[in-house]
N, C-alpha and C positions, 0 to 999 in steps of 0.2 A: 848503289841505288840512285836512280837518277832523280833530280830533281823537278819537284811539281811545276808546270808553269800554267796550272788549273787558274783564273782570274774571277773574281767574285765580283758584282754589280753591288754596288751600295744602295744600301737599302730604301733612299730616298728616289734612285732612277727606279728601283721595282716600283716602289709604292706610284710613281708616275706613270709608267708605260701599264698599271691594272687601271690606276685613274682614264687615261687614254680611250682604255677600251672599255671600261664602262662606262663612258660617256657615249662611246659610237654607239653600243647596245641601246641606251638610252635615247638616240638620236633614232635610231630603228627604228626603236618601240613608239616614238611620238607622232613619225611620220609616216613608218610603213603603208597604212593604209587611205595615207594620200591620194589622188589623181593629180597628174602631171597642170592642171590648171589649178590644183589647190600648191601645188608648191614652188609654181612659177608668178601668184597674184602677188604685187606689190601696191600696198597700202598707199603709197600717193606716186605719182611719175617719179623719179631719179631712186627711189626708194628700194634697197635690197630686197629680195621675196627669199618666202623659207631655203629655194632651193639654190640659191646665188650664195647664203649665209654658210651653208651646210658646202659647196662647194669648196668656198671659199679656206672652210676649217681642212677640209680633207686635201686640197693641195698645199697650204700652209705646212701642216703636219708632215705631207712625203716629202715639202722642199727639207725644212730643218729638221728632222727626225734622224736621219741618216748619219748629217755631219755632226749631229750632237752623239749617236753614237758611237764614231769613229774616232772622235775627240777623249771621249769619255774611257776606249778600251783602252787595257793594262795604263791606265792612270792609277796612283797609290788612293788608296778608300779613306789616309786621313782628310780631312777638312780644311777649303783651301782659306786660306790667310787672307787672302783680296780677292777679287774679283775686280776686271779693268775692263766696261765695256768698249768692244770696238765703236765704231760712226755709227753703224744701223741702232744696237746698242742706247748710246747715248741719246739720237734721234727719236727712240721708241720714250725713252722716260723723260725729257723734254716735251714731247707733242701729247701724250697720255697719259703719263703715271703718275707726273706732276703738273697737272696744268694750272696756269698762271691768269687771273683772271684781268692781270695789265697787258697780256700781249693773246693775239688772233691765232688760238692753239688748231691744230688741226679734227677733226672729226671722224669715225665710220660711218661710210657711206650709208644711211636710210635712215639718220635717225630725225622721228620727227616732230617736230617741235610744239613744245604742251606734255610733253611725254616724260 
């Protein structure tokens, strides 16, 4: 009898890739019935509009979507010990995750200020 080489997704990448897509649905549903000049208006000059934001997620998504699942096949489903982020990584939770209010953190584009 030959052996299974069937691989099972752990159940915290399901529970993301349905997150995923009920967010897209949800994006649908918010904007579907937009006009191309309701979701290109930006709220003051340099200012992202609905559809700059909504881009923005959807090519984000096809860039690392891929190599996180190509990373992720036939890896073992126990839990991993560490996590070591690479530059990009470490740059995202330095500029955003923690920001420091002694040093000039970086921002997303539109946001504006009073807000």
């Amino acid at each position: 009898m030959a052996a299974s080489h069937e691989t099972f997704a752990p159940a915290w990448s399901i529970r993301l890739a349905t997150d995923l897509s009920a967010n897209d649905q949800t994006a649908r549903n918010l904007v579907g019935g937009f006009t191309d000049e309701q979701l290109n208006w930006q709220p003051a000059p340099g200012c992202w509009s609905i559809g700059q934001c909504l881009e923005h997620l959807c090519v984000t998504n096809e860039c690392y979507l891929p190599p996180i699942s190509a990373a992720l096949r036939e890896k073992p489903r126990s839990p991993a010990e560490e996590i070591t982020p690479g530059w990009l990584g470490r740059w995202f939770i330095r500029s955003f995750v923690e920001p420091s209010p002694q040093n000039n953190r970086a921002s997303a584009p539109g946001k504006i200020k009073g807000t």
